[in-house]
C-alpha positions, -999 to +999 in steps of 0.1 A: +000+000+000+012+035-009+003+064+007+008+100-018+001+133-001-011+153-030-026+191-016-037+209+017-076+213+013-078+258+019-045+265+001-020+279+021-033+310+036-063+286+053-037+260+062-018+288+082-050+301+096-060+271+103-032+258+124-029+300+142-070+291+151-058+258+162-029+270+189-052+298+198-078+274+213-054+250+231-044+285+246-081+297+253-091+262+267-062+260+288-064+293+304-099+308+301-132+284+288-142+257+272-147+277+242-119+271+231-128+236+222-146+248+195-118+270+180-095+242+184-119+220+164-124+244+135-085+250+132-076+219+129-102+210+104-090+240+080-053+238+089-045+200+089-073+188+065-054+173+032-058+153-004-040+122-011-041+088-029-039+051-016-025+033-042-027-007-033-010-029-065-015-066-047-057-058-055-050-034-083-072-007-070-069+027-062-084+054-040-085+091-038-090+103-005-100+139+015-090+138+049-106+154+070-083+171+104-055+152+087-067+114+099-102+104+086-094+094+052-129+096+028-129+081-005-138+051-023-116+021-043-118+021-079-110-007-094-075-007-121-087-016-151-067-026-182-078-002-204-068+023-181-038+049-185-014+071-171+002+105-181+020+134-172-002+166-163+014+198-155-007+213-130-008+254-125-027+261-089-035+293-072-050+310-044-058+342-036-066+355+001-075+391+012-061+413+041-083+436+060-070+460+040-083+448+008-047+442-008-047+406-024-023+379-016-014+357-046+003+323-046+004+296-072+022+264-071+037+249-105+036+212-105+036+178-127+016+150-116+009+117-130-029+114-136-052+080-141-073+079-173-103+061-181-106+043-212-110+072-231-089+092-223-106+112-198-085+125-165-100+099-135-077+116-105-037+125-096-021+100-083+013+114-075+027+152-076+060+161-083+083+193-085+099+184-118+090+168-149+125+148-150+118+133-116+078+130-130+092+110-160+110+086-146+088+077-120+059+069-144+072+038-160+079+022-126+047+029-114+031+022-146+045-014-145+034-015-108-002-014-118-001-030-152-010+000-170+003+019-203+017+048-202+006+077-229 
């Protein structure tokens, strides 16, 4: 079984929120009221909350998964097909975030990852994310013989 971490779930300004909410309670529930609690839940459901895939090749299946505070994987198997493929995506994200001062925040993230097609071609999920498309390429044929899939 192998275990990818792909992205944090509120990009990286709610990831840092997240995690400033979530030391903030343990603070407030330590010193003043139970309150805190609450703030402690909510932090670390925005800061530690995460995407990833489960890759297990002895039952040739695979499963995208959202979990949530960081633990509680959700998600279900899909079965690897042999008509199935996999390719090389380059993936562009960004987020924007807002101060109280109205002045915008950009960041974007430049990435390859390796994506599962269906038998037509269509994009099914990522499996794996990588910084480069050197180390991106020479990962796919591994994996693709891992799983018993062609590579496109």
């Amino acid at each position: 079984m192998t275990h990818n971490k792909l992205d944090n779930s509120f990009g990286p300004a709610g990831t840092s929120a997240g995690i400033f909410l979530f030391m903030a309670g343990i603070g407030i529930t330590f010193f003043y009221s139970p309150l805190g609690i609450i703030i402690m839940v909510i932090g670390a459901f925005v800061g530690f909350s995460n995407s990833s895939t489960l890759i297990d090749s002895d039952q040739k299946r695979i499963k995208f998964t959202n979990n949530l505070f960081g633990l509680v994987p959700t998600g279900k198997w899909i079965p690897i097909k042999k008509e199935m493929a996999l390719s090389i995506k380059r993936s562009n994200r960004s987020w924007r975030a807002y101060s109280r001062s109205n002045r915008t925040l950009d960041t974007s993230e430049n990435d390859y990852r390796i994506m599962l097609l269906d038998k037509n071609g269509k994009e099914i999920m990522s499996i794996k994310k990588y910084s480069t498309l050197k180390t991106a390429k020479a990962d796919l044929g591994p994996l693709s013989q891992q799983l018993g899939l062609s590579a496109v």
